[in-house]
NUKOL-847563 format. One line per field, with one value per residue: residue in three letters; x, z, y of N, C-alpha, C, CB in turn. Coordinates in steps of 0.1 Angstrom, whole numbers. Each point is the difference from the previous one (the first is absolute). Glycine has a CB too. Example, Ala and Ser with C-alpha at 12.3 -4.5 7.8 and 13.67 -1.06 7.14 Angstrom:
2
residuo: [ALA_SER]
n_c1: [132_15]
n_c3: [78_-19]
n_c2: [-57_23]
ca_c1: [-9_9]
ca_c3: [0_0]
ca_c2: [12_11]
c_c1: [9_-8]
c_c3: [0_8]
c_c2: [12_11]
cb_c1: [-19_12]
cb_c3: [12_-22]
cb_c2: [-12_-6]
// end
This chain:
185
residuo: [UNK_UNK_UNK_UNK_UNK_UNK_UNK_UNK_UNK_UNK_UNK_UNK_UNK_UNK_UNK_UNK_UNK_UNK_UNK_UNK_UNK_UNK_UNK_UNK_UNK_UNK_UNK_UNK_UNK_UNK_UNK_UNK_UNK_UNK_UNK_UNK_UNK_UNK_UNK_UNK_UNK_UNK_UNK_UNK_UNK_UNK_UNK_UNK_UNK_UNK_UNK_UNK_UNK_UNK_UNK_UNK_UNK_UNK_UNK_UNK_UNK_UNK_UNK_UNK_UNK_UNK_UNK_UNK_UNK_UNK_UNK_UNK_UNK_UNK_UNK_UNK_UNK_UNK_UNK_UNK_UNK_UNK_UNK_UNK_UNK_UNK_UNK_UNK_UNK_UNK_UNK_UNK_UNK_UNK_UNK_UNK_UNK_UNK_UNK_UNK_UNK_UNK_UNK_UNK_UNK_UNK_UNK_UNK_UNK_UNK_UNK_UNK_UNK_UNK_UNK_UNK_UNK_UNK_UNK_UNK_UNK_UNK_UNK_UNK_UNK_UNK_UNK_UNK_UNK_UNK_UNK_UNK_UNK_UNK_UNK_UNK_UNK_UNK_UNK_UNK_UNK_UNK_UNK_UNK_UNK_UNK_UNK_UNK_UNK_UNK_UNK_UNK_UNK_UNK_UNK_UNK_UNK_UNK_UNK_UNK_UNK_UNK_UNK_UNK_UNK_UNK_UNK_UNK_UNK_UNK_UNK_UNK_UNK_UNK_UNK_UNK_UNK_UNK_UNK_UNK_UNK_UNK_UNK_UNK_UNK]
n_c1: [-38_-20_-15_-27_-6_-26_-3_3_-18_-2_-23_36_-14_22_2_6_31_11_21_-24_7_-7_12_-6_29_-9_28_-19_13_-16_3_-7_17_22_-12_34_-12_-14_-38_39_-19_34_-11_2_9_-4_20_-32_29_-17_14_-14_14_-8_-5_-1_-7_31_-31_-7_-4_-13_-17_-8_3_32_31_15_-3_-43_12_-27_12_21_-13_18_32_-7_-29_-8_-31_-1_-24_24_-8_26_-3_-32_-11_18_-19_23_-12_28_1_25_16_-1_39_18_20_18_4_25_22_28_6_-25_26_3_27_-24_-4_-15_-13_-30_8_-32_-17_-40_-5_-27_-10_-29_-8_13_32_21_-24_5_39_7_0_21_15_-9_35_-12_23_-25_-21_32_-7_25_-22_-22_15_-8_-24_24_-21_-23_34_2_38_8_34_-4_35_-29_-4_-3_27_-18_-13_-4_-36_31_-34_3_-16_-9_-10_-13_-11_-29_27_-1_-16_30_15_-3_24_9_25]
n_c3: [-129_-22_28_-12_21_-9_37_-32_-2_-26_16_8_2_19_-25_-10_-6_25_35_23_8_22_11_-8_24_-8_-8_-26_27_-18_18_-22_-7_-22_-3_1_-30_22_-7_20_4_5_29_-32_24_-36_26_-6_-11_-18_13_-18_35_-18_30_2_36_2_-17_-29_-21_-24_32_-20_-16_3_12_7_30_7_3_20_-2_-16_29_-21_0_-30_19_-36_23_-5_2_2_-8_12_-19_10_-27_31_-14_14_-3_-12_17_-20_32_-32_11_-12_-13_20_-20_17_-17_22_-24_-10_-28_13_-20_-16_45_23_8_-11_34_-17_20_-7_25_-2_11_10_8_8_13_-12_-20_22_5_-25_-32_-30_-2_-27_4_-31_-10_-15_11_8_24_4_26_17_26_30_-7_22_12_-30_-19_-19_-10_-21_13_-28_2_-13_-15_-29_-6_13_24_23_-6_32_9_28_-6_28_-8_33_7_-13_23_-30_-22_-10_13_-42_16_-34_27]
n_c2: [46_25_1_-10_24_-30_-5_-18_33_-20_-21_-23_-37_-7_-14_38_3_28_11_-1_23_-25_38_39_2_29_-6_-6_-44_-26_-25_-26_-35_-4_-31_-7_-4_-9_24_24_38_13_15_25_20_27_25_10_-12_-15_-22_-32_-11_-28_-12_-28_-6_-18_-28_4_-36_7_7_-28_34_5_-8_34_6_17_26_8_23_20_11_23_-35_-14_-22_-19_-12_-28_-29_-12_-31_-22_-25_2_28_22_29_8_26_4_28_2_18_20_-22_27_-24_31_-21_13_-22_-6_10_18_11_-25_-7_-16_-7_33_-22_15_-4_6_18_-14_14_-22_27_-12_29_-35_8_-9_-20_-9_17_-16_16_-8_30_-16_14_-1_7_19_-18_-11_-8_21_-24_7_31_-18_36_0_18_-5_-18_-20_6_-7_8_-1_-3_-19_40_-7_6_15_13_-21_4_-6_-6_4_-18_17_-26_-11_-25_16_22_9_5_-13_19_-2_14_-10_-16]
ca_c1: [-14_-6_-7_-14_-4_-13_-7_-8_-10_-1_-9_13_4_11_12_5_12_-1_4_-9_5_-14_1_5_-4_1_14_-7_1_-7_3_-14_1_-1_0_13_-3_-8_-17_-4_-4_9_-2_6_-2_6_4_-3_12_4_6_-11_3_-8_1_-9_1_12_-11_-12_0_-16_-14_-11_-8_8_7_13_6_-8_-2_-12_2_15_-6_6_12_8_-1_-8_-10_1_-4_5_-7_13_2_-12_-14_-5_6_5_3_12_3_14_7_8_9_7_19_16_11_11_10_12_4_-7_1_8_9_-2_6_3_-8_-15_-12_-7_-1_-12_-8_-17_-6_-14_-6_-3_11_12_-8_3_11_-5_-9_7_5_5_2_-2_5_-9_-5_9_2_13_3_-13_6_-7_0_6_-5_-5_8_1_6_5_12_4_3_-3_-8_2_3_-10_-7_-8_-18_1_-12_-5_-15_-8_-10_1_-10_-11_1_8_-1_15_5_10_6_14_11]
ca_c3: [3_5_8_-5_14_-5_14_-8_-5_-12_-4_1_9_1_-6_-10_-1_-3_8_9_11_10_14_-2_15_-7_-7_-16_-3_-1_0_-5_-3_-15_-2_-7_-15_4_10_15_0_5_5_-3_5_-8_13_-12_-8_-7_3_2_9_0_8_-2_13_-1_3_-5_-9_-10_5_-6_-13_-5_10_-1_10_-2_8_0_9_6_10_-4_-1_-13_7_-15_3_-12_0_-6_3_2_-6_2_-7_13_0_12_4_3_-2_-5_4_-16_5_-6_-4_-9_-7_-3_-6_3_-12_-11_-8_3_-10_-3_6_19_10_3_10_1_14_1_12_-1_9_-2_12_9_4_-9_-3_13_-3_-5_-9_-12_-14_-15_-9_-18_-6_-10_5_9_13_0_10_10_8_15_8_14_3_-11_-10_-3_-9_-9_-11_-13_-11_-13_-7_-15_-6_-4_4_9_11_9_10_12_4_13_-1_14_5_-5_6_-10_-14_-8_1_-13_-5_-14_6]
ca_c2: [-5_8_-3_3_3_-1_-12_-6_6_-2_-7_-9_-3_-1_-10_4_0_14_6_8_9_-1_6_14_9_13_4_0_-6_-10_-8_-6_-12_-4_-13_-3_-12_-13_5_-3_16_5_15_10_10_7_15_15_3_-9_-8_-12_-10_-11_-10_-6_-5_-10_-8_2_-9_-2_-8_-9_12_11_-4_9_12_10_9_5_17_1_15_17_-2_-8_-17_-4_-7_-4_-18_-7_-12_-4_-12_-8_6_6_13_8_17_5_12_-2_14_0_0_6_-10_10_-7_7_-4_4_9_2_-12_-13_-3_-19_-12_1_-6_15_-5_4_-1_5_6_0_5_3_10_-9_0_-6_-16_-13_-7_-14_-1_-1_11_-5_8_-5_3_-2_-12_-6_-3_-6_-11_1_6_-5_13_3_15_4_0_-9_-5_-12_1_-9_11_-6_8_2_19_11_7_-9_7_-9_-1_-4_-8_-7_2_1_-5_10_13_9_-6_0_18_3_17_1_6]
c_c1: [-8_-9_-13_-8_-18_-7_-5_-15_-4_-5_13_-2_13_11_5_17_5_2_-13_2_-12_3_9_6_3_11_2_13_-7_6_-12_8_4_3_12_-8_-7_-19_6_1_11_-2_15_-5_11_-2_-9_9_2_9_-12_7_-8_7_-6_2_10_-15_-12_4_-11_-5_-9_-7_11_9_13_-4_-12_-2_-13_0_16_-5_17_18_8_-1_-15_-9_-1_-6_9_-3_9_-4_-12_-17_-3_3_4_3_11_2_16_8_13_19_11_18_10_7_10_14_17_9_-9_4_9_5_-7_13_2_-13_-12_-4_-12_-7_-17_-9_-15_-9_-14_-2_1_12_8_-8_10_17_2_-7_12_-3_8_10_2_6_-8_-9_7_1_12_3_-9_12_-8_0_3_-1_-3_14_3_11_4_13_5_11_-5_-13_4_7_-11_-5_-9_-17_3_-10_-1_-9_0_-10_-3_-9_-15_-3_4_-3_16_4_10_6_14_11_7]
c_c3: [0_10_-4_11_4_16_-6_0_-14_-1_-4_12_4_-5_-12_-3_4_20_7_12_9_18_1_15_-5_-6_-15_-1_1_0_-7_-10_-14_-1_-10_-13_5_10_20_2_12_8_-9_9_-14_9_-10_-4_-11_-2_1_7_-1_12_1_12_1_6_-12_-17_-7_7_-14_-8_-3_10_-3_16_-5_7_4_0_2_5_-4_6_-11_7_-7_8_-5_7_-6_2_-4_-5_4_-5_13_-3_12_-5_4_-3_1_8_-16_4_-9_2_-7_-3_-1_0_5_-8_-13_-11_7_-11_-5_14_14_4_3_10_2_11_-1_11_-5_8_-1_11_10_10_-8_-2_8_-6_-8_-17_-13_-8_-11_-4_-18_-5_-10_6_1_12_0_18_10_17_15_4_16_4_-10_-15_-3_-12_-6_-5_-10_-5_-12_-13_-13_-4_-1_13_2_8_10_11_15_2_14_-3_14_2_1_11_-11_-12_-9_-1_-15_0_-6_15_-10]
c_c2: [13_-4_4_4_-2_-11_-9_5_-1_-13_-15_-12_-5_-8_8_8_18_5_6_4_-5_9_17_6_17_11_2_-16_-14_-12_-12_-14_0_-18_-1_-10_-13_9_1_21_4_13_12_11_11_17_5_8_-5_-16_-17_-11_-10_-9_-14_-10_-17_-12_0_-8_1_-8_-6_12_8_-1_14_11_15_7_10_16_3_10_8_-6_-10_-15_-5_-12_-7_-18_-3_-16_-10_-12_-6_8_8_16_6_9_0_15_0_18_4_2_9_-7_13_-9_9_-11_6_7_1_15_-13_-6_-16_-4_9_-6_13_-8_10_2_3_-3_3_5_2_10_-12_-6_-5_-14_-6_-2_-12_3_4_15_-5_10_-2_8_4_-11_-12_0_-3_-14_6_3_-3_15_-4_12_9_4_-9_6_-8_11_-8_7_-10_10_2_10_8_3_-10_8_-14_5_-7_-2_-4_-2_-8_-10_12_10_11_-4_2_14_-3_13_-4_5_7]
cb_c1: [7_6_17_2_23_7_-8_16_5_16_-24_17_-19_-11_-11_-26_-1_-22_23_-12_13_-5_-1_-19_11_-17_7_-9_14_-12_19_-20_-15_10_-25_21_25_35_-22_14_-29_11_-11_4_-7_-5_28_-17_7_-7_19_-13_9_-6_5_-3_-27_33_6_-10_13_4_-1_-5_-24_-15_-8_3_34_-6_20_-6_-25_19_-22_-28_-5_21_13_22_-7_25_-23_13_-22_10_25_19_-11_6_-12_7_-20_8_-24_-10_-1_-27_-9_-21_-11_4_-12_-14_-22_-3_23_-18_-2_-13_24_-6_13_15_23_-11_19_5_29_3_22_4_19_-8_-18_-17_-8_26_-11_-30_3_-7_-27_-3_1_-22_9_-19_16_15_-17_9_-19_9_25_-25_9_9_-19_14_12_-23_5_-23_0_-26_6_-22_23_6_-5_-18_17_-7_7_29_-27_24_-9_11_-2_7_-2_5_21_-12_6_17_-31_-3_3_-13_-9_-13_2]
cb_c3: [13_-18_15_-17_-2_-35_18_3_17_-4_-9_-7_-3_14_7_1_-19_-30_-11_-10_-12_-15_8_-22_21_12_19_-14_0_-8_18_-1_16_-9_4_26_-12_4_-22_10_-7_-17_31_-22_31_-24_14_9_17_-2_11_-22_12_-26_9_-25_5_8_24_18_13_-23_23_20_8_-12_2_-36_-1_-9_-8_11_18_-15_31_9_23_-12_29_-25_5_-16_0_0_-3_19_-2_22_-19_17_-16_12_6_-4_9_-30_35_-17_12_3_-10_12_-12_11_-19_11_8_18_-19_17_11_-36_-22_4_11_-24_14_-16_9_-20_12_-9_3_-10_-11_-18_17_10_-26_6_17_30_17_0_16_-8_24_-3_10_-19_-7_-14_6_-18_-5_-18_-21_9_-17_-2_19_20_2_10_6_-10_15_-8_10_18_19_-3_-15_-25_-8_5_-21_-7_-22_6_-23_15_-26_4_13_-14_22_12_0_-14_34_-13_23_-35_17]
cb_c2: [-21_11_2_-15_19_3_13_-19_13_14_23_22_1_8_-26_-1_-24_-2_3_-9_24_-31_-30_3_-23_-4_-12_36_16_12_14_28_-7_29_-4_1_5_-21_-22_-36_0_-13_-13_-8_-14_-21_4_2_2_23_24_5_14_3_18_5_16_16_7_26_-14_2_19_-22_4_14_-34_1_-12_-8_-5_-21_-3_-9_-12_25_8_21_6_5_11_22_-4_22_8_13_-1_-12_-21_-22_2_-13_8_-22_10_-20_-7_17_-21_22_-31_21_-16_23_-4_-15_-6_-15_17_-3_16_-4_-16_24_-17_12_-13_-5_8_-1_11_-15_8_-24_21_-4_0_12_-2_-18_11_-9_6_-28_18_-12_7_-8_-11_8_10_2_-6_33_-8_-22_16_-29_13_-15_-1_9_14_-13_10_-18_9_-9_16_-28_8_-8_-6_-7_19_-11_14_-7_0_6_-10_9_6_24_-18_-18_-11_5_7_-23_9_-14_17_13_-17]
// end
């Protein structure tokens, strides 16, 4: 995805298709919105690394004009700002804390059919997330299954993995204390 860091100073409006930065801090990282296929709008945050992290608040639906998930600001610790508007068109403010997911793996490489257990630790400035809450692990964009965090970790064990050269992912994603976390293993 590229980032357009334009705010719609171009005289654009919001139904138009395409990406907008709308919020700089002084690290140079931007946060800010794009529109999927179907018109519904998705918060982004892109590091000054480059790294691009999309999200999109749990709840948030196509309101009666515009609907999804929109990002406004982001201050100097990376805590993102933002609206959104839910099945009845209601808007609501949310602040998001940003979270960091390690993935690590029991054997790596691994044979067709052992058993791997996977292990992902999710950490915020805001603390560990709520116990209970859901981690996806994928396979590419396969799901191999889903994991219940516990003092901010969550595992899955499979052996049903493919031959070859697996990107195996860890997805958080939260209630609108945190935003989704994606990190490769």
């Amino acid at each position: 995805m590229a980032v357009v860091a334009d705010a719609g100073r171009e005289g654009r409006s919001v139904s138009d298709p395409g990406n907008r930065g709308l919020g700089i801090n002084t690290a140079g990282d931007i946060t800010g919105a794009y529109f999927d296929a179907s018109g519904l709008t998705h918060g982004f945050v892109r590091s000054s690394k480059g790294v691009i992290t999309d999200f999109s608040i749990p709840g948030a639906s196509a309101g009666a004009l515009i609907g999804g998930t929109g990002s406004i600001g982001i201050n100097t610790a990376g805590k993102v700002t933002g609206a959104y508007l839910d099945s009845s068109s209601i808007a609501h403010g949310f602040i998001l804390t940003p979270t960091t997911t390690t993935l690590t793996s029991s054997l790596n490489p691994s044979n067709a059919g052992q058993s791997v257990m996977f292990t992902a630790k999710v950490t915020s400035s805001a603390g560990d997330p709520t116990n209970g809450e859901t981690v996806t692990f994928m396979d590419g964009t396969t799901v191999l299954g889903t994991g219940t965090l516990s003092a901010g970790e969550a595992t899955l064990t499979t052996s049903t993995l493919p031959v070859g050269t697996d990107s195996i992912t860890a997805v958080y994603v939260t209630t609108p204390a945190c935003w989704a976390a994606r990190r490769r293993h």
